[in-house]
mmCIF file of the N, C-alpha and C atoms, coordinates in Angstrom:
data_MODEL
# 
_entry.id   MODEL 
# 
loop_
_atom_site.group_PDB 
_atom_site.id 
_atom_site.type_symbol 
_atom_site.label_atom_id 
_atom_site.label_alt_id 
_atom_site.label_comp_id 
_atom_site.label_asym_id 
_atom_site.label_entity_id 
_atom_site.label_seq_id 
_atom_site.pdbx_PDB_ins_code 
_atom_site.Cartn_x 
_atom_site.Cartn_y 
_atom_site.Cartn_z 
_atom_site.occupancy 
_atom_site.B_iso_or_equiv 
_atom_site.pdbx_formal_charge 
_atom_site.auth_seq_id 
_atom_site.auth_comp_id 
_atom_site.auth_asym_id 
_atom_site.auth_atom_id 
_atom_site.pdbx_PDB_model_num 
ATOM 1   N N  . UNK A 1 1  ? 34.167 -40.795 -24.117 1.00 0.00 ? 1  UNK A N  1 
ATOM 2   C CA . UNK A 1 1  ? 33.233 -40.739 -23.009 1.00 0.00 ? 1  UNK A CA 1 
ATOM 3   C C  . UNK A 1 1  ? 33.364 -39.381 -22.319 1.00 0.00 ? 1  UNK A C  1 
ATOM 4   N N  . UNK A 1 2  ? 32.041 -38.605 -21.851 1.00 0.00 ? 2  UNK A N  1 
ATOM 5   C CA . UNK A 1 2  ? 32.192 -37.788 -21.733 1.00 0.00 ? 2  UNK A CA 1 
ATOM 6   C C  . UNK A 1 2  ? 32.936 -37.335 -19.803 1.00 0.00 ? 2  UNK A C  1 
ATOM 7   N N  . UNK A 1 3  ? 32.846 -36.892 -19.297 1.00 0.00 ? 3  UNK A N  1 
ATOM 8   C CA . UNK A 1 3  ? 33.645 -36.579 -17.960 1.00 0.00 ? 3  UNK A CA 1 
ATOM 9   C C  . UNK A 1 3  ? 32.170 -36.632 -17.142 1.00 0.00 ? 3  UNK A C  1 
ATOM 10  N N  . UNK A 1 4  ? 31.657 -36.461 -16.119 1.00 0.00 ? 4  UNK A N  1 
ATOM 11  C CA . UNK A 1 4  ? 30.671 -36.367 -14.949 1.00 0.00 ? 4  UNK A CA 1 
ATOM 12  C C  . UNK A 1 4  ? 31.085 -34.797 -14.941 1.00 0.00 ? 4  UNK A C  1 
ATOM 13  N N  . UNK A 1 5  ? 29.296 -34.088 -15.167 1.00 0.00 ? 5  UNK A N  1 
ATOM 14  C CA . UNK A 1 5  ? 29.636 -32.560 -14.576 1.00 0.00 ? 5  UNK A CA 1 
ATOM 15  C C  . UNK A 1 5  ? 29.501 -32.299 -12.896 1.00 0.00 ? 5  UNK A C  1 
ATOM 16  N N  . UNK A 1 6  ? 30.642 -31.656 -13.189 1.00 0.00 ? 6  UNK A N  1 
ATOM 17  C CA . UNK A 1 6  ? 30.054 -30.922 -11.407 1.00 0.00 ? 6  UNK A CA 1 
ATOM 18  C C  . UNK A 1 6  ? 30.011 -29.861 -11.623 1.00 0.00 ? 6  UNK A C  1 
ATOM 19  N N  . UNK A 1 7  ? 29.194 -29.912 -10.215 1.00 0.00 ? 7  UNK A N  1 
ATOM 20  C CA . UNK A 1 7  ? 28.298 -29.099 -9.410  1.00 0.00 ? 7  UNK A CA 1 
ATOM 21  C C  . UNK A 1 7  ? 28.867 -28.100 -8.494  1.00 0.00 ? 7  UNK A C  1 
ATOM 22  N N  . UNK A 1 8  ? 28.555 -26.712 -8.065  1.00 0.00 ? 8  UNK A N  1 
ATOM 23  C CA . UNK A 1 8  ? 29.072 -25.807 -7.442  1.00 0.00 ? 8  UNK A CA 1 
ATOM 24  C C  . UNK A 1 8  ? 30.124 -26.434 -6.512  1.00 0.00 ? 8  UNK A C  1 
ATOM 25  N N  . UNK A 1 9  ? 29.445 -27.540 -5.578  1.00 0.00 ? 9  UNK A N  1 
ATOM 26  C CA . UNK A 1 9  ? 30.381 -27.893 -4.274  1.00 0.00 ? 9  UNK A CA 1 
ATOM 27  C C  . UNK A 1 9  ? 31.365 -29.045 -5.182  1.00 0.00 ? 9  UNK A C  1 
ATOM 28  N N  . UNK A 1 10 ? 31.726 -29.027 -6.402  1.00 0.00 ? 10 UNK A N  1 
ATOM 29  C CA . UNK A 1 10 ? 32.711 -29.934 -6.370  1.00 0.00 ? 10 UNK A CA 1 
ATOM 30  C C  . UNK A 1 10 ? 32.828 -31.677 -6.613  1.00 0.00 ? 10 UNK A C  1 
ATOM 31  N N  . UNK A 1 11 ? 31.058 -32.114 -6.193  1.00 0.00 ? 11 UNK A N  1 
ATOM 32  C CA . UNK A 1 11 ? 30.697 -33.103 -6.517  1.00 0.00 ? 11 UNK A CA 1 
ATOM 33  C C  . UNK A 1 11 ? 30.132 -33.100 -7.855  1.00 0.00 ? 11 UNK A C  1 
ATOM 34  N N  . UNK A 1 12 ? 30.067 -34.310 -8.475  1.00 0.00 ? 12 UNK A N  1 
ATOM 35  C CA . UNK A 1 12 ? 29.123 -34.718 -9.840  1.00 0.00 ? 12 UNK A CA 1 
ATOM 36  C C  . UNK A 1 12 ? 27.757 -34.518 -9.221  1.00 0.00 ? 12 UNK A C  1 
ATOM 37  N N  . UNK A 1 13 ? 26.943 -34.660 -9.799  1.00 0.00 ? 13 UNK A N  1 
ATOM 38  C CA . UNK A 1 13 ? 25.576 -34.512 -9.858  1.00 0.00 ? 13 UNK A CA 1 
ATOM 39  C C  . UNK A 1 13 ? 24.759 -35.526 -9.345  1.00 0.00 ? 13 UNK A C  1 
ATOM 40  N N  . UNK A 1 14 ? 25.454 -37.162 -9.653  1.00 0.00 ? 14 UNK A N  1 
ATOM 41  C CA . UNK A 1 14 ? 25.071 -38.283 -9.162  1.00 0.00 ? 14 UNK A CA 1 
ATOM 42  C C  . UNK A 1 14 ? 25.097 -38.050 -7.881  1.00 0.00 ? 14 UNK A C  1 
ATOM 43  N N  . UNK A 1 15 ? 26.631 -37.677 -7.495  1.00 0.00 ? 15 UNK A N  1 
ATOM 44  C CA . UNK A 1 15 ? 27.101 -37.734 -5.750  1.00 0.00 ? 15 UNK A CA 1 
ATOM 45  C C  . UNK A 1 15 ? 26.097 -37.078 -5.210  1.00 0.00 ? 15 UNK A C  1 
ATOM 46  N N  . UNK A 1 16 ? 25.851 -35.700 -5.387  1.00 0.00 ? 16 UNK A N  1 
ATOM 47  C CA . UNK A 1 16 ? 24.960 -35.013 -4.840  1.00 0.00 ? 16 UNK A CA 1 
ATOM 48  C C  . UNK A 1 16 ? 23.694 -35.614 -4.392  1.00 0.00 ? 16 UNK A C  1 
ATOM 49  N N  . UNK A 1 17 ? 23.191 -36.027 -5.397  1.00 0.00 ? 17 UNK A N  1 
ATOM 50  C CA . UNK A 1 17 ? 21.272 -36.673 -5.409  1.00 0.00 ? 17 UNK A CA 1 
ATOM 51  C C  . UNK A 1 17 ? 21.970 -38.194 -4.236  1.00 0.00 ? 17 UNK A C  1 
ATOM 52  N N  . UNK A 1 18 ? 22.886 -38.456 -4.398  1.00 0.00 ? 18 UNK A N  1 
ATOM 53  C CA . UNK A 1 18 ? 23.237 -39.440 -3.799  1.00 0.00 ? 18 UNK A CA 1 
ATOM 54  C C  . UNK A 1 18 ? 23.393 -39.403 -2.301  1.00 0.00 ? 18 UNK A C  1 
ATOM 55  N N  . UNK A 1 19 ? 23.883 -38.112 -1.849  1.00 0.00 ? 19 UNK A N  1 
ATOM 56  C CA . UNK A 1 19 ? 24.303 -37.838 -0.306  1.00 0.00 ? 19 UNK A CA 1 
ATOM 57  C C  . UNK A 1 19 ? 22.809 -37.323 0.007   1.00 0.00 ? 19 UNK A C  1 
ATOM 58  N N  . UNK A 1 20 ? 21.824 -36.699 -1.120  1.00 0.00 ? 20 UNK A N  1 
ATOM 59  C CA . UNK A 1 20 ? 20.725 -36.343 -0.079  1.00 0.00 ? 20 UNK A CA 1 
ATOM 60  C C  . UNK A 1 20 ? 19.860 -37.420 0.290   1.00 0.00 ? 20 UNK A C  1 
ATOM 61  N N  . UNK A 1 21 ? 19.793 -38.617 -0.761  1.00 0.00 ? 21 UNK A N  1 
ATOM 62  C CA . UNK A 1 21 ? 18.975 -39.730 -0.436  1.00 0.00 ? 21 UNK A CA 1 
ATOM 63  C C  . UNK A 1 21 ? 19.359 -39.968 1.185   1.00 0.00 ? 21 UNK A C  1 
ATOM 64  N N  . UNK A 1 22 ? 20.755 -40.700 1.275   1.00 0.00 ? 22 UNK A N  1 
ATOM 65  C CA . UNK A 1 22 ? 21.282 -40.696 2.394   1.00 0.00 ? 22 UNK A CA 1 
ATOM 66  C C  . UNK A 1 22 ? 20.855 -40.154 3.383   1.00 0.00 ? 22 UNK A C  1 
ATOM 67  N N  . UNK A 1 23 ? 21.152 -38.828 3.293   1.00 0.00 ? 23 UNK A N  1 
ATOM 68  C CA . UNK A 1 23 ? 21.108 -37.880 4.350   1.00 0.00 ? 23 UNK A CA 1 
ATOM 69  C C  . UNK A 1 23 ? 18.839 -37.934 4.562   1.00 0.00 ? 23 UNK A C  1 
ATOM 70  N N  . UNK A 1 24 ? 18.199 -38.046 3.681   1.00 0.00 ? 24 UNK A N  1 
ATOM 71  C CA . UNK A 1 24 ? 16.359 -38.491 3.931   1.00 0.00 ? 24 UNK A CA 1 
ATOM 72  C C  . UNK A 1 24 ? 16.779 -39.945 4.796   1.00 0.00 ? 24 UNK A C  1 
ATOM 73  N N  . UNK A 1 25 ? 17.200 -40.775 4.210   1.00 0.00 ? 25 UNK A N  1 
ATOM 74  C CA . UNK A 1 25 ? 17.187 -41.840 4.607   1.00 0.00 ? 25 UNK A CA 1 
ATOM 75  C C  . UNK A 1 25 ? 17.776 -41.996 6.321   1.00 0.00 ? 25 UNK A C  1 
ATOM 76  N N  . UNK A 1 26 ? 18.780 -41.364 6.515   1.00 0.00 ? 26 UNK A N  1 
ATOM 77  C CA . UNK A 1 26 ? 18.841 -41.418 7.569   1.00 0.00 ? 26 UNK A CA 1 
ATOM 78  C C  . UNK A 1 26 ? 17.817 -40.388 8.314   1.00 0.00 ? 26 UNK A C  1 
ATOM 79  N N  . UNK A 1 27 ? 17.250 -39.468 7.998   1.00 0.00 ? 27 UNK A N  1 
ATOM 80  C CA . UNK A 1 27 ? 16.311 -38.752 8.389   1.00 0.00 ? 27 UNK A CA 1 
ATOM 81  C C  . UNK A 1 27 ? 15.169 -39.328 9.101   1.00 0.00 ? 27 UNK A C  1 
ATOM 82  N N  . UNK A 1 28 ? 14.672 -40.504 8.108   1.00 0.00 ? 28 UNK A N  1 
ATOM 83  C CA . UNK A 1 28 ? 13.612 -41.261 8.312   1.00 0.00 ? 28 UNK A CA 1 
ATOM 84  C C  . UNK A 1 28 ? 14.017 -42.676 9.174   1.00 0.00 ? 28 UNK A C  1 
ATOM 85  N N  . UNK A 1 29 ? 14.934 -42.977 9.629   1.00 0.00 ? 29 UNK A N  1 
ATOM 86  C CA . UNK A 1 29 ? 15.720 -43.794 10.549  1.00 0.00 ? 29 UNK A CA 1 
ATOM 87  C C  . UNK A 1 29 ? 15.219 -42.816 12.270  1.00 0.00 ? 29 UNK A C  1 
ATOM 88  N N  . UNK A 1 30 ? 16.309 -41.912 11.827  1.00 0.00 ? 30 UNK A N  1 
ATOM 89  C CA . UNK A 1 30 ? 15.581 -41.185 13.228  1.00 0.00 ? 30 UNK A CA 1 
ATOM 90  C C  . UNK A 1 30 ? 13.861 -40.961 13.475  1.00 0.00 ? 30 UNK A C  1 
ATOM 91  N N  . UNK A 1 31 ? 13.364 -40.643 12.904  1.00 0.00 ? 31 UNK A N  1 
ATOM 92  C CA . UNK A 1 31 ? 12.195 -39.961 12.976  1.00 0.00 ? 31 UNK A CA 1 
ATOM 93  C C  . UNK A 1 31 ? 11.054 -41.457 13.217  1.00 0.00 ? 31 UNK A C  1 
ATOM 94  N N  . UNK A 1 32 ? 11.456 -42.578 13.097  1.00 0.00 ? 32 UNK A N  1 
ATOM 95  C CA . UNK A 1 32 ? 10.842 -44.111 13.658  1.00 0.00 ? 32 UNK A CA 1 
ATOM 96  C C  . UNK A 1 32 ? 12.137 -44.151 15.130  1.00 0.00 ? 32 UNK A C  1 
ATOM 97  N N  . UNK A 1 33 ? 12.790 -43.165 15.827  1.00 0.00 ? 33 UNK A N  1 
ATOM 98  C CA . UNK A 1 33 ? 12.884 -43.853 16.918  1.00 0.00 ? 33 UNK A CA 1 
ATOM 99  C C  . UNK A 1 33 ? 14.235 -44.970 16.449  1.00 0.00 ? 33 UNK A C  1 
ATOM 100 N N  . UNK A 1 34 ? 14.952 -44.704 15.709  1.00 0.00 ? 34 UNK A N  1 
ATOM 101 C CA . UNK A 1 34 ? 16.147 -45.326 14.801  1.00 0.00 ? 34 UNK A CA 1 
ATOM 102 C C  . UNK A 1 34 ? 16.295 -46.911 15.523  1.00 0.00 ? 34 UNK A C  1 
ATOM 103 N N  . UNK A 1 35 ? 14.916 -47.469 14.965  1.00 0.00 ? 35 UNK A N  1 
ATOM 104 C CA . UNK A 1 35 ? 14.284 -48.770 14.875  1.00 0.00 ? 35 UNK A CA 1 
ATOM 105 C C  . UNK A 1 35 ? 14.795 -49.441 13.970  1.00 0.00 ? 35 UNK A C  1 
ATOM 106 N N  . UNK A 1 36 ? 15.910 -49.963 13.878  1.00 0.00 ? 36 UNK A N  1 
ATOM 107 C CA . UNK A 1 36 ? 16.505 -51.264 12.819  1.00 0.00 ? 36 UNK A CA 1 
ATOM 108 C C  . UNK A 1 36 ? 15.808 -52.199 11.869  1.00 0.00 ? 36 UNK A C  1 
ATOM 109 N N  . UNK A 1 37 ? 16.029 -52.654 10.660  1.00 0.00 ? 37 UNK A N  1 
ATOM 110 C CA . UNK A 1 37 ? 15.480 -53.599 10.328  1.00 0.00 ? 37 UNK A CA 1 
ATOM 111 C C  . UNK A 1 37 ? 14.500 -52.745 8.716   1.00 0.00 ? 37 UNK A C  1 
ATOM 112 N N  . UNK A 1 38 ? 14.824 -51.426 8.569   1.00 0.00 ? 38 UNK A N  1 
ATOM 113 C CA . UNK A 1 38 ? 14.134 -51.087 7.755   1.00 0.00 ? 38 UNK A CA 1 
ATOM 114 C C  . UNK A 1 38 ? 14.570 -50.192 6.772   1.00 0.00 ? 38 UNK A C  1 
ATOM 115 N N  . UNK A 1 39 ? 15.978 -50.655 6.536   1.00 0.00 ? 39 UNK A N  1 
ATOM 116 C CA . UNK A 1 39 ? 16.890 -49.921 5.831   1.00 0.00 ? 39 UNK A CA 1 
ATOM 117 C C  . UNK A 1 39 ? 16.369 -49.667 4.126   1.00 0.00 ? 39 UNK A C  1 
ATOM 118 N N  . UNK A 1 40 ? 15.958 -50.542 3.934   1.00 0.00 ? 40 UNK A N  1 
ATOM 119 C CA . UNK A 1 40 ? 15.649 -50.921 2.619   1.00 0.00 ? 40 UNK A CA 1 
ATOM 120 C C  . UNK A 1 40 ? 14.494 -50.141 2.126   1.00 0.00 ? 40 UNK A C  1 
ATOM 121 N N  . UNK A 1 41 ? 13.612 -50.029 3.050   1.00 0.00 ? 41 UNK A N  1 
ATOM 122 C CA . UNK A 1 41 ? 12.411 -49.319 2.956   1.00 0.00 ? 41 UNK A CA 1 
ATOM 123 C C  . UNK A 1 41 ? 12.886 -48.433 3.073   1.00 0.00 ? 41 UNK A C  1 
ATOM 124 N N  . UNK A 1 42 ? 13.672 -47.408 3.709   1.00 0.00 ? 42 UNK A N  1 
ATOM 125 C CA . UNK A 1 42 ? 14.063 -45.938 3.877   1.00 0.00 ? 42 UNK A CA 1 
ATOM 126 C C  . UNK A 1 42 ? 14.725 -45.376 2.802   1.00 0.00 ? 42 UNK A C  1 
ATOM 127 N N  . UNK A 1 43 ? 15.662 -46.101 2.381   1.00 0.00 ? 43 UNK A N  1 
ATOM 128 C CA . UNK A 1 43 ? 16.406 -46.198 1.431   1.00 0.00 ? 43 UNK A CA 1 
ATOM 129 C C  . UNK A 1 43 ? 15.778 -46.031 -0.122  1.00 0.00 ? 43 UNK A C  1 
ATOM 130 N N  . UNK A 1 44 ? 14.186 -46.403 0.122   1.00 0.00 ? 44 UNK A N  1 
ATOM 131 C CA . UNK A 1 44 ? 14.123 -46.673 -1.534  1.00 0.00 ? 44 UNK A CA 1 
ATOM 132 C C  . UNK A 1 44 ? 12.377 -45.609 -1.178  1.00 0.00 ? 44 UNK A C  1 
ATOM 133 N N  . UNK A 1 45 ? 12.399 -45.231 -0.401  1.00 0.00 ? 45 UNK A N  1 
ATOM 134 C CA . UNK A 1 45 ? 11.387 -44.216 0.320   1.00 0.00 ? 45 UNK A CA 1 
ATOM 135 C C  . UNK A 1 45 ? 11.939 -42.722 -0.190  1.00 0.00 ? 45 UNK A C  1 
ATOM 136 N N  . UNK A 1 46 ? 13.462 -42.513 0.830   1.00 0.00 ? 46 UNK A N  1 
ATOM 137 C CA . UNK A 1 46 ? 13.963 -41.554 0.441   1.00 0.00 ? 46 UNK A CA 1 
ATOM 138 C C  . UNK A 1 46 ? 14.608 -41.332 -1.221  1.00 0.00 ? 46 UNK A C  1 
ATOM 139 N N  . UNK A 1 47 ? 14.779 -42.252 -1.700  1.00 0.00 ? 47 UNK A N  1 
ATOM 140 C CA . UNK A 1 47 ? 15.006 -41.986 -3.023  1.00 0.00 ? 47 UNK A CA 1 
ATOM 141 C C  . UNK A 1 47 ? 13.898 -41.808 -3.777  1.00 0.00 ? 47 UNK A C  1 
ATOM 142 N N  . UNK A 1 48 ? 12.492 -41.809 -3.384  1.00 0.00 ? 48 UNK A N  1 
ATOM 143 C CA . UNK A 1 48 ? 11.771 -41.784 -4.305  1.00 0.00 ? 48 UNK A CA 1 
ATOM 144 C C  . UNK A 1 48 ? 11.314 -40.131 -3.871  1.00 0.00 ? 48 UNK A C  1 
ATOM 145 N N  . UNK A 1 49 ? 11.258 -39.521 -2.653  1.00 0.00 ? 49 UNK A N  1 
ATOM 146 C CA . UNK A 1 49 ? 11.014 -38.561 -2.264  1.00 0.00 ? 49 UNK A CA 1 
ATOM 147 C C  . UNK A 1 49 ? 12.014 -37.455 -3.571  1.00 0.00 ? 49 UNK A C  1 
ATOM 148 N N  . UNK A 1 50 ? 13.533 -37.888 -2.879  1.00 0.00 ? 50 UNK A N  1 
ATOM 149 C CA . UNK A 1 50 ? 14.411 -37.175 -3.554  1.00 0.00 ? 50 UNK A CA 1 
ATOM 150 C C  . UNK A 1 50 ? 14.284 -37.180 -5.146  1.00 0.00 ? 50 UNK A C  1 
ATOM 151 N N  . UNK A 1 51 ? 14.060 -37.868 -5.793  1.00 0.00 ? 51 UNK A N  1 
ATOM 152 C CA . UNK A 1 51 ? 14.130 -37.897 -6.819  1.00 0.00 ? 51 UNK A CA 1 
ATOM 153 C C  . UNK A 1 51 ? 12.809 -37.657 -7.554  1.00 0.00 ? 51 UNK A C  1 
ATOM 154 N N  . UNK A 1 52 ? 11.746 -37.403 -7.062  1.00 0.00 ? 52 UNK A N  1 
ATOM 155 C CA . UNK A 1 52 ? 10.612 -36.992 -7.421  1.00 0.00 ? 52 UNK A CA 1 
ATOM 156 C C  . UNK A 1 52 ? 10.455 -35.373 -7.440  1.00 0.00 ? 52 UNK A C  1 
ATOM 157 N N  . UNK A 1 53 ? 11.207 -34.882 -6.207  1.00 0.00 ? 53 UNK A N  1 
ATOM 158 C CA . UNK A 1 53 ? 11.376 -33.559 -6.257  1.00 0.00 ? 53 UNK A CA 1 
ATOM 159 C C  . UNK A 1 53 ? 12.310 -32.958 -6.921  1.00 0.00 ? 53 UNK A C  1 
ATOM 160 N N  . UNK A 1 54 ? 13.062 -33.492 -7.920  1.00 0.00 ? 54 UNK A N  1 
ATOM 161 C CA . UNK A 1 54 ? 13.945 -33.109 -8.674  1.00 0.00 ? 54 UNK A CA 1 
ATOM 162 C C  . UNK A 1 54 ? 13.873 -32.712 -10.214 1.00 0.00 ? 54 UNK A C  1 
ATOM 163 N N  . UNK A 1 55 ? 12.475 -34.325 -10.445 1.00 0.00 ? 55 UNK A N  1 
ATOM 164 C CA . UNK A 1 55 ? 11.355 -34.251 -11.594 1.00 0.00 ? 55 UNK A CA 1 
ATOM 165 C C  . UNK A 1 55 ? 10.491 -33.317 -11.593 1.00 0.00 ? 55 UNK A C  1 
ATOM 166 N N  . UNK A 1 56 ? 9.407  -32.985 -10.279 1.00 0.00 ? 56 UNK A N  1 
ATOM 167 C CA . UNK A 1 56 ? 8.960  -32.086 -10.659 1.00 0.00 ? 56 UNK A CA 1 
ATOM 168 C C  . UNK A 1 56 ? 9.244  -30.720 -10.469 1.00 0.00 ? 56 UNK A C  1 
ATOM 169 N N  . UNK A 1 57 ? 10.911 -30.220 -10.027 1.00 0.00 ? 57 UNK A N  1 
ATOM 170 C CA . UNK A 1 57 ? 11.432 -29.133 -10.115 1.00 0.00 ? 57 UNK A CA 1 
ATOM 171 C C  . UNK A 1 57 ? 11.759 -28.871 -11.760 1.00 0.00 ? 57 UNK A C  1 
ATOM 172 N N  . UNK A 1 58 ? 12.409 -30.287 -12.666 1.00 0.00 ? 58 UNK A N  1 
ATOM 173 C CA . UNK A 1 58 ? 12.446 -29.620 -13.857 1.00 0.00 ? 58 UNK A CA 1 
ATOM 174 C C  . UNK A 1 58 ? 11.453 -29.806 -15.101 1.00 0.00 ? 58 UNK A C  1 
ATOM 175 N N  . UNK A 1 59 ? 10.304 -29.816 -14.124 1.00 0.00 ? 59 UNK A N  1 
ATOM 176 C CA . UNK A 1 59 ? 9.079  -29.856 -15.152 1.00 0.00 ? 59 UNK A CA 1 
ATOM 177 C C  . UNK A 1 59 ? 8.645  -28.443 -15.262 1.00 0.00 ? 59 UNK A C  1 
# 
């Protein structure tokens, strides 16, 4: 099995895409006025943001 590459800062590649979802997700927490109850939606909001811009960066 092969090892997880990292990335300049030290993290794998997963971690990375992983802390920015996070870091949208909480973005979009604040930006509703950090209104409870909509984690799930932010969560799968910001991952689609993040990870869409990642697709069409390596297109």
């Amino acid at each position: 099995m092969r090892a997880p590459t990292k990335i300049s800062s030290g993290k794998t590649a997963a971690e990375a895409v992983a802390e920015r979802i996070r870091c949208r997700a909480y973005e979009l927490y604040e930006e509703r006025g950090r209104e409870d109850g909509h984690e799930v939606e932010d969560w799968l909001r910001a991952e689609a943001e993040v990870i869409g811009r990642a697709e069409r960066a390596a297109a």
